[in-house]
C-alpha positions as CSV (number, residue, x, y, z in Angstrom):
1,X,-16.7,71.2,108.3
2,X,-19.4,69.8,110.2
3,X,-22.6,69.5,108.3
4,X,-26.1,68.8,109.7
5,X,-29.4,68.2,108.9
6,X,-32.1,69.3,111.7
7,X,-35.8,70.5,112.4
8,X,-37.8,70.6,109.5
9,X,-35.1,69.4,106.8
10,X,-32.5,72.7,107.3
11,X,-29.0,71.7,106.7
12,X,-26.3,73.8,109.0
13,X,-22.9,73.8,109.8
14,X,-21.6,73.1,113.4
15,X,-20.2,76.1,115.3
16,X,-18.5,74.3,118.6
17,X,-22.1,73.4,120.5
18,X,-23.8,75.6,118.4
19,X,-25.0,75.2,114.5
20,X,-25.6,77.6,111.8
21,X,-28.7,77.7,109.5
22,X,-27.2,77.5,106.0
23,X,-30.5,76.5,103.9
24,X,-30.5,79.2,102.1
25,X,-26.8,79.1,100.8
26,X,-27.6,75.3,100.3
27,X,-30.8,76.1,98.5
28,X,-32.4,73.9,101.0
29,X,-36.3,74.2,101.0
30,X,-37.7,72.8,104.1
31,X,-40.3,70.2,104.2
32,X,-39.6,69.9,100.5
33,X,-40.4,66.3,99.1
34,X,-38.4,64.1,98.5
35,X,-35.4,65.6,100.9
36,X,-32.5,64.8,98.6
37,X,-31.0,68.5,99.6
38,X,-28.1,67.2,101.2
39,X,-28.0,64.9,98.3
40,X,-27.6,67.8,96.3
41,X,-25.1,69.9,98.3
42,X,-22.7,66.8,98.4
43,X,-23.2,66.4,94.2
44,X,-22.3,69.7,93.6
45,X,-20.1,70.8,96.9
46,X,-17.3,73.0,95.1
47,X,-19.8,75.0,93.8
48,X,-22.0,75.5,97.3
49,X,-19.2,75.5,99.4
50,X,-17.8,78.7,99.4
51,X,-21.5,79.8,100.2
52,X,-21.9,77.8,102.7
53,X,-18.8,78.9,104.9
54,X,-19.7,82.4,104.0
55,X,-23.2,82.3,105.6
56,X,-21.6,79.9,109.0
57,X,-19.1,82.8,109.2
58,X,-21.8,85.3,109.1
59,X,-25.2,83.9,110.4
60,X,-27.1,83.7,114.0
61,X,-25.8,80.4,116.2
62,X,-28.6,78.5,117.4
63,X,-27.5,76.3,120.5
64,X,-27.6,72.7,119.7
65,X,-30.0,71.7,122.6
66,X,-32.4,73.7,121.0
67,X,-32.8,72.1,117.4
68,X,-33.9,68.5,116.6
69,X,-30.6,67.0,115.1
70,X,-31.7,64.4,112.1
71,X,-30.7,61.5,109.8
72,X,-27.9,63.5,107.7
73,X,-28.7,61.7,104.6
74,X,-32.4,60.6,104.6
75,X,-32.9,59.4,100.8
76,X,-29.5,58.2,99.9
77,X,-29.9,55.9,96.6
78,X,-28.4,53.1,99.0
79,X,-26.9,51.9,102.3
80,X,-23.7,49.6,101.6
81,X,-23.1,47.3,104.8
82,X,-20.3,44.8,105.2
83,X,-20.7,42.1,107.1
84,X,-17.4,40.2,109.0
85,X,-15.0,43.0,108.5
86,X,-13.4,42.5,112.1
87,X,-11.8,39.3,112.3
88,X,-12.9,38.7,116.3
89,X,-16.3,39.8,115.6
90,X,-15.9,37.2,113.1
91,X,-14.3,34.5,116.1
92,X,-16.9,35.8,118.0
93,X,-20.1,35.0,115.4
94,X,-18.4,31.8,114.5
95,X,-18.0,32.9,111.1
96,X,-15.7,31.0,108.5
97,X,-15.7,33.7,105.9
98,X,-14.8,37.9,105.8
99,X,-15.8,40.5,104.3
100,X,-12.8,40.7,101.8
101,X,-14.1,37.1,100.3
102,X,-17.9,37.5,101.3
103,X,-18.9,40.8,99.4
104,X,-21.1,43.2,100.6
105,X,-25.5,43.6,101.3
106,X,-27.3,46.5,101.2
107,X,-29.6,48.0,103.9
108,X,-32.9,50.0,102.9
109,X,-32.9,54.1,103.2
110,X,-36.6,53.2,105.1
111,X,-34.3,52.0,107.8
112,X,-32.0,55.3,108.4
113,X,-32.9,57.4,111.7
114,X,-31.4,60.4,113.2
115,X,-29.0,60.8,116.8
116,X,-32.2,62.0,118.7
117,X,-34.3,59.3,117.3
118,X,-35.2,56.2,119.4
119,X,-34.2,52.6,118.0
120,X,-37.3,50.9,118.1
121,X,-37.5,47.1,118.6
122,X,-40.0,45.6,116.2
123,X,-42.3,42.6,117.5
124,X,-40.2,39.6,117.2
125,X,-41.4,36.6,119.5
126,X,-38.1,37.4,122.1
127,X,-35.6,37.2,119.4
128,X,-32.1,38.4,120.5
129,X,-31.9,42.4,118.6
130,X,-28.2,43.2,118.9
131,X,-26.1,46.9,118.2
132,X,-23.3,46.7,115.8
133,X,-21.1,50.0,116.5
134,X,-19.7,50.9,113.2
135,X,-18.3,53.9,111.1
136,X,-20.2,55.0,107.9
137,X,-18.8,57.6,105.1
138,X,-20.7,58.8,102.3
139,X,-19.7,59.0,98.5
140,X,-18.5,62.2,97.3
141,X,-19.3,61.5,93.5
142,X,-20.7,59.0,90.9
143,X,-18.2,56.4,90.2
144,X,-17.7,52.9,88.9
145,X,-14.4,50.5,89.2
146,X,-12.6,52.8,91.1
147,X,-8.9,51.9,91.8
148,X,-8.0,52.0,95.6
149,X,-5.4,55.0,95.0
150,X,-8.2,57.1,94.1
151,X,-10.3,56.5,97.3
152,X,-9.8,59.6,98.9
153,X,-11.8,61.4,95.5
154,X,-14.9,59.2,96.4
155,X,-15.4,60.0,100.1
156,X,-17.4,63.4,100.9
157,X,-17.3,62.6,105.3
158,X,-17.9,60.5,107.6
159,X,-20.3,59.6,110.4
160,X,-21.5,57.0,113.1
161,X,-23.7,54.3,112.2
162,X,-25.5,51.4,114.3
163,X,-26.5,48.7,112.2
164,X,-28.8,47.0,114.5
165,X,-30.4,43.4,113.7
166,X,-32.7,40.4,115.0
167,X,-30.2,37.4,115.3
168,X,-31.3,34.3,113.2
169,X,-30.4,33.0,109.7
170,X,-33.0,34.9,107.5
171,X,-31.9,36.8,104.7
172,X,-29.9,39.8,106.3
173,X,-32.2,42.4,104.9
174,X,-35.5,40.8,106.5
175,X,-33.5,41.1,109.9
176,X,-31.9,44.3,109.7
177,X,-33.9,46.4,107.6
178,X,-36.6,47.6,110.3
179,X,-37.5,51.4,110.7
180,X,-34.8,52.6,112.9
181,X,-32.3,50.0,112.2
182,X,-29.7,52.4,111.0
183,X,-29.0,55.0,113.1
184,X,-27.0,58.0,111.5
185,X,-25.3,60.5,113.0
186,X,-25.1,63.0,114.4
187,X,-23.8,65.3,111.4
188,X,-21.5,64.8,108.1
189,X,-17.6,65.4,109.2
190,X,-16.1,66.3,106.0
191,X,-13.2,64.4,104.4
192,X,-10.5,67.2,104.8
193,X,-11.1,67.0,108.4
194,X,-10.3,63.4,108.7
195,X,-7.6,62.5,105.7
196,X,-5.8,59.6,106.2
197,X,-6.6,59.3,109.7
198,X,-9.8,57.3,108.7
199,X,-7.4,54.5,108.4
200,X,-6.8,54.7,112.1
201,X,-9.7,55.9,114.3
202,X,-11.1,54.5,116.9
203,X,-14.8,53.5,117.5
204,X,-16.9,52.9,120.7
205,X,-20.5,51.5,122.2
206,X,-21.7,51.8,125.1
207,X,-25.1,50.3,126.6
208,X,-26.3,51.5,129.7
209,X,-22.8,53.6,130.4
210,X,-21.4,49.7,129.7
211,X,-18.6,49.7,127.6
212,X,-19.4,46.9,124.9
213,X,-17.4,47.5,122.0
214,X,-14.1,49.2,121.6
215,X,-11.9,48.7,118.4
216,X,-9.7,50.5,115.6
217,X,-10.5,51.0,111.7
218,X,-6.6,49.7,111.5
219,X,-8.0,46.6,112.3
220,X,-11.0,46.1,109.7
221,X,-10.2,43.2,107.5
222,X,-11.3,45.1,104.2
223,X,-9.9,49.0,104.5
224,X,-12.0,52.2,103.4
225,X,-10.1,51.8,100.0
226,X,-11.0,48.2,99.2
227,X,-14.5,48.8,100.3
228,X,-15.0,51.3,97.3
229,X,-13.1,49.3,95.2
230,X,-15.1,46.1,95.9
231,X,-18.8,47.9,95.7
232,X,-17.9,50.5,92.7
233,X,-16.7,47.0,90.7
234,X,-20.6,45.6,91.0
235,X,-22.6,48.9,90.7
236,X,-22.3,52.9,90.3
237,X,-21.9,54.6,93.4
238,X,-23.9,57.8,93.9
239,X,-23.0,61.1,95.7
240,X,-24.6,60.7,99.4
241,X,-24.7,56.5,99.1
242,X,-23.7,55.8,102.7
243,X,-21.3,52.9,103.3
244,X,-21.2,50.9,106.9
245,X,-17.8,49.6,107.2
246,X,-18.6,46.7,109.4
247,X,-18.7,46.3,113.5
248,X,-15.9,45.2,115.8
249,X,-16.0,42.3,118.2
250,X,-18.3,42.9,121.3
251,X,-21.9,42.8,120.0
252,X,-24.6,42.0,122.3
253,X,-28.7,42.2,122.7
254,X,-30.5,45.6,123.1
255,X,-33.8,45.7,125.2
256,X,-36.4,48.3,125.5
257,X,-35.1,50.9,128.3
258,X,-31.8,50.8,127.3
259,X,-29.2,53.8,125.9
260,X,-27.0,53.4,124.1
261,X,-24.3,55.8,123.1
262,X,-21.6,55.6,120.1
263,X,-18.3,57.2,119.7
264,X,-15.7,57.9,117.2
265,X,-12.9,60.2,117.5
266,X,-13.0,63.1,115.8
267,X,-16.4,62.2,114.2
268,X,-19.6,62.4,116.9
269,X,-21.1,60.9,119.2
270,X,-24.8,59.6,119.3
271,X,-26.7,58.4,122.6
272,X,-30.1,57.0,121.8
273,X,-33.3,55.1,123.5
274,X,-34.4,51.9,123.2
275,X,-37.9,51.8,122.8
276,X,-40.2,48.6,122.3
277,X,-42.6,49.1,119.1
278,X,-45.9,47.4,118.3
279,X,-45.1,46.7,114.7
280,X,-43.4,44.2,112.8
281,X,-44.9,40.9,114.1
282,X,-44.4,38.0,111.7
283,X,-44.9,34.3,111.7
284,X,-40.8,34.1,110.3
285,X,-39.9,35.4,113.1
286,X,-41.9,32.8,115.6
287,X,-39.8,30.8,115.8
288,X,-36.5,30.6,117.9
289,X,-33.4,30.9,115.4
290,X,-31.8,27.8,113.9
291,X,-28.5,27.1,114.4
């Protein structure tokens, strides 16, 4: 199942190019506040599902061009991010250490946008802002020191994520937590669609129909399992907490005009603008980075 949030907070289900309005099934309320209903449907998805595929089997399609696709998950209680879990992105960045012996940082839900959303660059003195291409799934249920066997239990889909970020040596949250840092999308491609394939799918980035960054989740340094493991040893994980898994080798600067477009098999594919922003001048970012 393919499950989406669009318009005015209405969660549907994906018919081919087409999506189904399933609020009501969902007990969605649009434009409610805060928008945890995806939250919701995810905590308690036995018991909604059934009603769910009964009103996608039933309801009026709506062609995809004509609703505003958004951020799946737009108040998750947190965004889990590994940083160095390829080990030629980590060649690449001149990094010593990986993410199976570096832990783990957490992005800020402010930061999460949607697949028709524009990424826009904050005011930075002509600091280098890069894409990271990377795979996100979302927890299924509250959990805490979960063994790797049971990883399968803790993951409700998966997604595409862009973790984007101002190079420099600031904390990693002051350079990657900007609005729009975190693209999400473009829908929720449930667990039983994927299975153990997770463990082998392959991810893309393109900028300007440039192919930048091409890798395999074989290759992550710290699998989907061990990523659960490590964060569900430190804290409780939450149903909807979205996890980045960490982007391949290939990273490189975005610029305002650009589009870029990210891919992973049998997940989604977003294509966004670059747009330059008038916010987020400060003097820490004045400076050139150090070195």
């Amino acid at each position: 199942m393919k499950l989406a949030r669009f318009n005015d907070d209405r969660i549907g289900v994906i018919r081919g190019q087409d999506i189904v309005d399933v609020s009501e099934a969902a007990d969605a309320q649009p434009g409610a506040w805060p928008p945890v209903a995806m939250n919701r449907l995810i905590a308690n998805f036995a018991e909604y599902r059934p009603k769910i595929e009964r009103a996608a089997a039933s309801g009026a399609t709506v062609p995809l061009s004509g609703v505003k696709l958004l951020t799946p998950i737009p108040w998750p209680n947190k965004v889990i991010a590994y940083p160095v879990n390829y080990h030629e992105h980590g060649l690449e960045m001149g990094s010593s250490y990986r993410a199976n012996n570096q832990g783990f940082f957490l992005k800020p839900p402010s930061s999460l946008s949607g697949p028709q959303d524009p990424i826009v660059l904050p005011v930075n003195a002509g600091r280098r802002i890069d894409h990271e291409c990377e795979l996100a799934f979302v927890i299924a249920k509250e959990g805490r020191d979960i063994p790797r066997e049971k990883w399968r239990e803790y993951v409700f889909g998966y997604s595409c994520l862009i973790d984007a970020v101002i190079r420099g040596k600031e904390e990693r949250v002051t350079r990657k937590g900007f609005d729009t840092f975190c693209p999400v999308g473009p829908w929720i491609v449930t667990e039983d669609e994927i299975g153990e394939s997770a463990h082998s799918l392959q991810g893309r980035l393109w900028v300007n129909g440039e192919l930048k960054q091409d890798a395999n989740t074989r290759d992550l340094v710290l699998d989907i399992p061990g990523m659960i493991e490590m964060a569900s040893s430190v804290m409780t994980l939450y149903p909807g907490d979205i996890v980045a898994s960490g982007t391949p080798a290939g990273v490189g600067p975005i610029k305002p005009g650009d589009k870029v477009r990210i891919e992973f098999e049998r997940v989604g594919e977003m294509v966004l603008d670059v747009i330059q922003g008038a916010t987020g001048a400060h003097s820490i970012f004045a400076a050139p980075p150090t070195t």
